[in-house]
C-alpha positions as CSV (number, residue, x, y, z in Angstrom):
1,X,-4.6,3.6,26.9
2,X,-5.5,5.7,23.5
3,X,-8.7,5.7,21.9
4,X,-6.4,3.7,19.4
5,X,-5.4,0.8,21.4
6,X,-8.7,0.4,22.3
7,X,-10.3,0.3,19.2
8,X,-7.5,-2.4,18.5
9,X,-8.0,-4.3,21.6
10,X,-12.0,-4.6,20.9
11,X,-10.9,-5.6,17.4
12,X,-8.5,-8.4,19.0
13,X,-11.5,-9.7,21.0
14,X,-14.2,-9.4,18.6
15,X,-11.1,-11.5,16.3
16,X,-10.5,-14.3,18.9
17,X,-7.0,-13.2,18.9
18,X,-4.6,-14.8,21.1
19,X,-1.2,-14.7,22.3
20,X,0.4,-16.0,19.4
21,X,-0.1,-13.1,17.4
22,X,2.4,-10.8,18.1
23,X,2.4,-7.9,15.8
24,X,1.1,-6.3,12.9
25,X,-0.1,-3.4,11.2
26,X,-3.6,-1.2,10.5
27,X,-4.5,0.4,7.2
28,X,-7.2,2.9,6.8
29,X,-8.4,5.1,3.3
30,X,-11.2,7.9,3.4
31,X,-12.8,6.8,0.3
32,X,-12.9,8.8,-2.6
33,X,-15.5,8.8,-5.0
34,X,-14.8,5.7,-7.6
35,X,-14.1,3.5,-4.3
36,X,-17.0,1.2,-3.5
37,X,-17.6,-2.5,-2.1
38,X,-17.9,-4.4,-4.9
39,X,-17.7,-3.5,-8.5
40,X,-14.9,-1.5,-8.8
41,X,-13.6,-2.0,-5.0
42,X,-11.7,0.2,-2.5
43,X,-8.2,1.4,-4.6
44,X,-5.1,0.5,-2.2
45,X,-2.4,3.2,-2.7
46,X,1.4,1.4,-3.9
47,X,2.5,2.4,-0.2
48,X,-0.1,-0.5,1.0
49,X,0.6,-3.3,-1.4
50,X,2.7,-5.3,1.0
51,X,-0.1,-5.0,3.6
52,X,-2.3,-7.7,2.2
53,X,-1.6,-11.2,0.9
54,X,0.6,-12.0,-1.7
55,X,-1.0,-11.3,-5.1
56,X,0.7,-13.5,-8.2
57,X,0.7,-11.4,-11.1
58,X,2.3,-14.3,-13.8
59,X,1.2,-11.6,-17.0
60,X,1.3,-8.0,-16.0
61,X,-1.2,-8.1,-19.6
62,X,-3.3,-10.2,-17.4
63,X,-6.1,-9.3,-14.5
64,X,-5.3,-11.2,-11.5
65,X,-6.6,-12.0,-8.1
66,X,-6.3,-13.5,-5.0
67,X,-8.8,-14.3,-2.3
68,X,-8.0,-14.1,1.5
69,X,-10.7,-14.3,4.2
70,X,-10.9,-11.2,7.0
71,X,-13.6,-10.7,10.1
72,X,-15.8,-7.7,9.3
73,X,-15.9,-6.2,12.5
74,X,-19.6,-4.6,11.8
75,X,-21.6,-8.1,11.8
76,X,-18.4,-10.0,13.4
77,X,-18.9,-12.2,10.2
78,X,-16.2,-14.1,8.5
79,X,-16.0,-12.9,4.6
80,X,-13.5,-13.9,2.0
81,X,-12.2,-10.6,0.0
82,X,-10.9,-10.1,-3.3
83,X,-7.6,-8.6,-4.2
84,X,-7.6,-7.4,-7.8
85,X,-4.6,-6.6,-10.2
86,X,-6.5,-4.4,-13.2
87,X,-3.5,-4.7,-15.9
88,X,-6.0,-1.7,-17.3
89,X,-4.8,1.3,-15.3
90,X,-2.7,-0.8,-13.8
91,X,-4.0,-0.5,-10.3
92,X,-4.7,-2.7,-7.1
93,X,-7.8,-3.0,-5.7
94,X,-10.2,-4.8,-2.6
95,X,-13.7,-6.2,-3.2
96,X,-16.4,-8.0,-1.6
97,X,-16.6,-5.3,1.3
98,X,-19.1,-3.9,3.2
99,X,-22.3,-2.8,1.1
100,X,-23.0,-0.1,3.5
101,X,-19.7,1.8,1.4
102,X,-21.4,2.2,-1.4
103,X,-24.0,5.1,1.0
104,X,-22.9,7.9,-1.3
105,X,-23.9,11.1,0.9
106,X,-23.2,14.5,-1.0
107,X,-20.3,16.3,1.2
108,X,-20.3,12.8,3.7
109,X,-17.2,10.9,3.7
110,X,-16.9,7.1,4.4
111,X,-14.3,4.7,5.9
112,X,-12.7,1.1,5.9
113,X,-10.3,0.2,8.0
114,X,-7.7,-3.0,7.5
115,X,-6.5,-4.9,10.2
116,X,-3.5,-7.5,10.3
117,X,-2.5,-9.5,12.7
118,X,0.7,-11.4,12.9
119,X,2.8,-14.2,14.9
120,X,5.6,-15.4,14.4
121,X,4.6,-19.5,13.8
122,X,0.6,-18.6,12.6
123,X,-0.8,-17.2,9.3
124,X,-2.1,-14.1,9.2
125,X,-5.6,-13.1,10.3
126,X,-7.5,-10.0,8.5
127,X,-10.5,-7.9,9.8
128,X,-11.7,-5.0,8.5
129,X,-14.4,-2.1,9.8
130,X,-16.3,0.1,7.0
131,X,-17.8,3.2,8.1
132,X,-20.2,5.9,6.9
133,X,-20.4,9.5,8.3
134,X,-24.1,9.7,7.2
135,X,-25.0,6.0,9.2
136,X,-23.1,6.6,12.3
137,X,-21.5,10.2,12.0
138,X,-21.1,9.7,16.4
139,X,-19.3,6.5,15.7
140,X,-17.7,7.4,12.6
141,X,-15.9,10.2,14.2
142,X,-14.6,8.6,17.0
143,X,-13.2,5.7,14.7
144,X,-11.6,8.5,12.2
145,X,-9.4,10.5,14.8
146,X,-8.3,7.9,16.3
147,X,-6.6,6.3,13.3
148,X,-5.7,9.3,11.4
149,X,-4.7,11.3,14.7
150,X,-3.4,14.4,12.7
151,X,-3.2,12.9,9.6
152,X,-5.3,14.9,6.8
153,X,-8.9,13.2,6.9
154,X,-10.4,14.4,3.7
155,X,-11.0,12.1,0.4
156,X,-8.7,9.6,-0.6
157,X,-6.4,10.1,2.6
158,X,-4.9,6.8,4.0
159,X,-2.4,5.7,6.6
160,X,-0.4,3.1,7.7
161,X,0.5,2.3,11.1
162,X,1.8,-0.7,13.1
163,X,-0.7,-2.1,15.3
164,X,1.1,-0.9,18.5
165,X,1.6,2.4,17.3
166,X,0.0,5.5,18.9
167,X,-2.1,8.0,16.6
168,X,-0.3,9.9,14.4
169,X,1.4,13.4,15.4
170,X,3.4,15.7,13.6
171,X,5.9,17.2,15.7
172,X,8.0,20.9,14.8
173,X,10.3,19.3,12.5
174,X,7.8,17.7,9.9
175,X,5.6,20.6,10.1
176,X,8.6,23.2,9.3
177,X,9.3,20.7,6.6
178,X,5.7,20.6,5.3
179,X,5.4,24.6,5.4
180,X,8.5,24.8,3.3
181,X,7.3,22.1,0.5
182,X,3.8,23.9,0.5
183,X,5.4,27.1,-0.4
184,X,6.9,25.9,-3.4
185,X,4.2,22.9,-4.2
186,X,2.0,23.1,-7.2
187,X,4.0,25.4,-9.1
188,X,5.9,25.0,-12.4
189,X,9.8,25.5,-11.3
190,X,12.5,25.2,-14.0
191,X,15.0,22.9,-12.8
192,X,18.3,24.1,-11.6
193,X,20.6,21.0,-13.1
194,X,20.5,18.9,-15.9
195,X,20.0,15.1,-15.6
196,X,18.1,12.6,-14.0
197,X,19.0,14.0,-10.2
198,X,18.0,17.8,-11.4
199,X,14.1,17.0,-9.5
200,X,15.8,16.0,-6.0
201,X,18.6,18.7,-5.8
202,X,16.0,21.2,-7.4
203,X,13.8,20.5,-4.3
204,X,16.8,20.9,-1.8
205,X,17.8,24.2,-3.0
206,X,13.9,25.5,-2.8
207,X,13.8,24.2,1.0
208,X,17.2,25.1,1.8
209,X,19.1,22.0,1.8
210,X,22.5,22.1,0.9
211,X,23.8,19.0,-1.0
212,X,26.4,16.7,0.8
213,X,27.4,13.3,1.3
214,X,26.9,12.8,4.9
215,X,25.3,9.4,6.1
216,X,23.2,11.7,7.6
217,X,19.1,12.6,6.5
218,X,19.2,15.7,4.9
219,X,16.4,17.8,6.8
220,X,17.0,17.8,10.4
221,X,16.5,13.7,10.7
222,X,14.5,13.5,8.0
223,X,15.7,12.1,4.4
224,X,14.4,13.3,1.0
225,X,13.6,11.3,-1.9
226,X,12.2,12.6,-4.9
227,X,10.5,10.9,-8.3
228,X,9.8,13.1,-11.1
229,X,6.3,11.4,-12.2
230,X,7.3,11.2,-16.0
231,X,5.3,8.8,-18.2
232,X,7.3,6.3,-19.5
233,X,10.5,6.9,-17.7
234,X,12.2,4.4,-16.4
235,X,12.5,4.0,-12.3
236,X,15.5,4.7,-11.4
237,X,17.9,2.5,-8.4
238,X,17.9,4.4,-5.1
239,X,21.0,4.3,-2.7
240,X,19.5,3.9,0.9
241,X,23.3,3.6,2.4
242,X,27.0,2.5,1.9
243,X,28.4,-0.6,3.9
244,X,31.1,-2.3,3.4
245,X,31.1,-6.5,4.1
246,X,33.1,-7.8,7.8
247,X,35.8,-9.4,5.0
248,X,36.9,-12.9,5.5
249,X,39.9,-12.6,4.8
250,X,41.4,-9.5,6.6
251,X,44.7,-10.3,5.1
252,X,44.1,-9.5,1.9
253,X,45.0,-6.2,0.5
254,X,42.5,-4.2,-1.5
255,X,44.0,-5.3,-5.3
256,X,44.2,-9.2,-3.7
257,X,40.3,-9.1,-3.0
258,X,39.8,-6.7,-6.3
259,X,41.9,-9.4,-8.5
260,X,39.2,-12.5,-6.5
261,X,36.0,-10.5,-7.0
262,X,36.9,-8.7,-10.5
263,X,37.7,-9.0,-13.6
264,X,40.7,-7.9,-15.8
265,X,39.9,-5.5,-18.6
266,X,40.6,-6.9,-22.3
267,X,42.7,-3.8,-23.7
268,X,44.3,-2.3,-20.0
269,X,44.7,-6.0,-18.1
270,X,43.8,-4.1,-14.7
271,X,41.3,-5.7,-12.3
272,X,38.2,-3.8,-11.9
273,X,34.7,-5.0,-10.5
274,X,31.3,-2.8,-10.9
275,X,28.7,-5.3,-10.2
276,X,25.4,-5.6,-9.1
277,X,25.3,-8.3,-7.0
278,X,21.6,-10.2,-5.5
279,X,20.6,-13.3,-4.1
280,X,21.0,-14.5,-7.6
281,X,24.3,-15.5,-9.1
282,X,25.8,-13.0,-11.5
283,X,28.5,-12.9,-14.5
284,X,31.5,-12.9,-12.1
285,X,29.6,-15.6,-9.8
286,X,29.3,-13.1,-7.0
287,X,25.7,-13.6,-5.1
288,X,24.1,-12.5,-1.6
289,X,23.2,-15.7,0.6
290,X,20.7,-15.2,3.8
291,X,21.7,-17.2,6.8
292,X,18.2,-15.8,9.0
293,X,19.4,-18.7,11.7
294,X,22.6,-16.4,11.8
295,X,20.7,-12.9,11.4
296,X,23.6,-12.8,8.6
297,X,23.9,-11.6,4.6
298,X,26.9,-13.4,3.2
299,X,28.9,-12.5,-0.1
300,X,30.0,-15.2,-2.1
301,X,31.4,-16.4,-4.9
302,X,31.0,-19.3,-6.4
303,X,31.6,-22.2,-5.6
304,X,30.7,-21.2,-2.4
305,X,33.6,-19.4,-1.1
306,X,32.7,-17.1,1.3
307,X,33.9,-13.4,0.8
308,X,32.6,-11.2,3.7
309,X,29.4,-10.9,5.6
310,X,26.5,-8.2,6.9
311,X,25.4,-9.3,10.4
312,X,21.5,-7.9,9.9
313,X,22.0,-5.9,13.3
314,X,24.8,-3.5,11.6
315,X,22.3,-3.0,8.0
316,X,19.7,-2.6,10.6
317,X,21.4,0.1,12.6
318,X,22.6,2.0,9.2
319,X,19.0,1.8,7.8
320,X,17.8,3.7,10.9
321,X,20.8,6.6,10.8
322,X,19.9,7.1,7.1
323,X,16.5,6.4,6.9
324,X,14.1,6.8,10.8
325,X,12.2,9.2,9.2
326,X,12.0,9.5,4.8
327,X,10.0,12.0,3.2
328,X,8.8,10.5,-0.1
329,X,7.8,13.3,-2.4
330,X,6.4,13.4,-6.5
331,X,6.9,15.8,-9.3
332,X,5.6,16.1,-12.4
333,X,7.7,16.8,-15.0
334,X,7.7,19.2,-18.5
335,X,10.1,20.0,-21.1
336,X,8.5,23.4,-22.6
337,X,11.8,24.3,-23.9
338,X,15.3,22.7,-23.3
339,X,15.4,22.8,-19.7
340,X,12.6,20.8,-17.3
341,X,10.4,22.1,-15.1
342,X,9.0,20.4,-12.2
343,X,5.5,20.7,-10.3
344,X,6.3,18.6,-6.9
345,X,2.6,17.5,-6.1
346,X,2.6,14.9,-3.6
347,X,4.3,14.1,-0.1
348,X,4.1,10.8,1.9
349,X,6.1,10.6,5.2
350,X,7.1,7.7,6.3
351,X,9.2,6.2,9.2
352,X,10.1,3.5,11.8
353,X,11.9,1.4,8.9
354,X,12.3,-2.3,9.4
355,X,15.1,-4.7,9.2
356,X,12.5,-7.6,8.3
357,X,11.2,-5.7,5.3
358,X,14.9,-4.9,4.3
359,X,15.8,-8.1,4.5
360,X,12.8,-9.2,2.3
361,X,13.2,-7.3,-0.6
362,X,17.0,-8.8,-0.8
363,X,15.4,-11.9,-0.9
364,X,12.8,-11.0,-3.5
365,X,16.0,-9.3,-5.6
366,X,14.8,-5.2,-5.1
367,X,17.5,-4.4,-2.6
368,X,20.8,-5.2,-4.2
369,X,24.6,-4.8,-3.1
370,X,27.5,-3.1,-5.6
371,X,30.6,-3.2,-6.1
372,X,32.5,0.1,-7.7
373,X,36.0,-0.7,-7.9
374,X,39.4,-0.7,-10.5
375,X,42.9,-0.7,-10.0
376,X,44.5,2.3,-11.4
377,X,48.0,2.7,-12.2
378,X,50.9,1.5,-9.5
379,X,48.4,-1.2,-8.6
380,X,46.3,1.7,-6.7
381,X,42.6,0.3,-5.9
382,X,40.1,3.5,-6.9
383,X,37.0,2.6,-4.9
384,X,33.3,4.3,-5.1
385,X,31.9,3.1,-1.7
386,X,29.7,-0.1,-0.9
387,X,26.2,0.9,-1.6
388,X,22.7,-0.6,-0.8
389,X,20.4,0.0,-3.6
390,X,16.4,-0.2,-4.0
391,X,15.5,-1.0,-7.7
392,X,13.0,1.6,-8.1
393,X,11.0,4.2,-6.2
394,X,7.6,2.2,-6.0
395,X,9.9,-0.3,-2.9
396,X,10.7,2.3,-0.8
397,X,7.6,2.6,1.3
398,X,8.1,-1.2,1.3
399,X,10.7,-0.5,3.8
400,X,8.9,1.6,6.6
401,X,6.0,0.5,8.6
402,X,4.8,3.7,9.0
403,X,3.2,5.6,6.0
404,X,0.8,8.4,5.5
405,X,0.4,10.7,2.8
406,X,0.3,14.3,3.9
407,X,-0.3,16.5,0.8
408,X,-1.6,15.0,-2.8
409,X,-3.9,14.4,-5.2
410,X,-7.7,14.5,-3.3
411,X,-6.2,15.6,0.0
């Protein structure tokens, strides 16, 4: 058993954790220095946001917060917690910890760790372990490598693991890939193409990627996504993968299901249908339905005619060819001329995706379906593909139950 598990299985016992909790996930942050216990509170990174409690946020103009209670695993008391929304920044963070956190030592680093344990018919149950190198630098030490594994352990590093998972490892691939984006990291690079994908296929060229359309990762099992980190820019929709539905009715032909789901164009009369469709009804009264009895997406269209159908276990299995292993990566972005230029700051890897989180963010409206399709001339049907989208960069870790950041600001 690793120092890991063990840690986890004290934790369990210490919790009163039983057999109905099956699963679940660990969360750990070196602090950096405007984290505390109370006042201001531990900052979560937007990787972690899922991890804790739902937190209604009715007026992003507005503070918010939500309480939950959690074991803390130093005096095996039960505390209740704070999680903040500060519309200010606007950031996330915990309070009510451990008082020992706020022990600043010059050049000593300090440690909470989140734990989350779930079943499948029982809520939740939190814990959580704070940690100073100056109070306990024997026990502190212990406790930091077996989370972090090879993880980068300095200020403001965090990770996210499930529960089960062993410490984390780097193997040749990641570490070829990490070499590549530290040679070309935190540096001013002019862009080499114009337009909103200029910071992704700027990257691939530096770390010798060549652009393609495979349903493939792009660096040896490992998929790139890139965000230029532009103030005021709009996030952008990011294709995860293309399925088509299981159709219906196989007997139609492409225009017959083009003329059903489409529209005809005012000044051409020909059928076409580009659509974003979501678990909520659109303009051509397409929608997605979950059947989680059935382990099914439907397509319908109103009034409840069925279309086609996803069964989760083929989304699942093209999640994992595109996305096992995604390396999330940030660039800042200037205009000093004409062209842009990109400084590509921060890298999070993530991996071991997850069909349940995929399937929640349909339901919550970020992961939607579209259709890309028009009849040409002879009644030809011109069609772009199927594509699963995520509305915006800040979901994708959403998907993955495995996150650490590996290079960034404070690491």
């Amino acid at each position: 058993m690793s120092s890991l598990s063990q840690m986890i299985e004290r934790c369990k016992s210490k919790c009163g954790i039983s057999a109905d909790f099956t699963g679940g996930e660990i969360l750990a942050k070196v602090l950096a220095q405007n984290d505390d216990s109370g006042r201001h509170g531990v900052l979560i990174p937007i990787e972690a946001y899922e991890f804790f409690p739902r937190l209604v946020i009715d007026d992003p103009d507005e503070n918010a917060t939500t309480f939950f209670n959690a074991r803390d695993l130093g005096n095996g008391e039960e505390t209740e917690l704070a999680w903040k929304y500060y519309q200010r920044y606007p950031e996330r963070r915990i309070t009510r910890l451990d008082k020992r956190l706020n022990n600043r030592v010059e050049g000593q680093r300090r440690l909470v760790v989140f734990l989350r344990f779930d079943g499948d018919d029982v809520a939740p149950r939190f814990a959580f372990l704070a940690a100073c190198e100056a109070d306990d630098p024997i026990g502190f030490s212990s406790t930091l490598t077996a989370v972090f594994g090879e993880a980068p352990k300095t200020t403001g590093s965090f990770i996210r693991l499930p529960i089960e998972a062993p410490s984390f490892i780097k193997d040749e691939t990641l570490t070829e890939l990490l070499r590549r984006f530290d040679a070309i990291s935190n540096a001013w690079i002019p862009s080499k193409r114009e337009g909103p994908t200029g910071v992704g296929y700027t990257l691939e060229q530096l770390i010798g990627v060549e652009e393609n359309n495979s349903g493939d990762a792009d660096f040896f099992g490992i998929e790139l996504k890139c965000k230029a980190n532009k103030k005021g820019s709009p996030q952008g929709k990011i294709n995860l993968f293309q399925q088509a539905p299981q159709w219906a009715d196989t007997s139609l032909s492409g225009l017959g299901r083009l003329k059903i789901i489409g529209k005809q164009d005012a000044s051409t009369g020909r059928y076409q249908c580009y659509s974003e469709v979501k678990v909520s009804e659109n303009n051509l009264g397409l929608s997605l339905v979950l059947r989680p009895s059935d382990s099914l997406i439907d397509l319908v269209k109103s009034p409840e005619v069925c279309i086609g159908y996803w069964p989760w276990a083929t989304l699942e299995s093209r999640l994992i060819q595109k996305h096992s292993r995604l390396a999330f990566i940030k660039a800042d972005v200037r205009s000093p001329k004409k062209s842009q230029e990109f400084n590509y700051f921060e890298f999070t890897y993530c991996e071991k995706p997850s069909i349940a989180s995929f399937i929640r963010l349909v339901e919550d409206g970020r992961i939607v379906f579209e259709f890309t399709m028009s009849e040409k001339e002879r009644g030809i049907v011109r069609n772009h593909g199927y594509p699963w989208r995520l509305g915006g960069t800040d979901y994708l870790s959403q998907l993955f139950a495995s996150q650490v950041r590996l290079r960034g600001p404070e690491l």
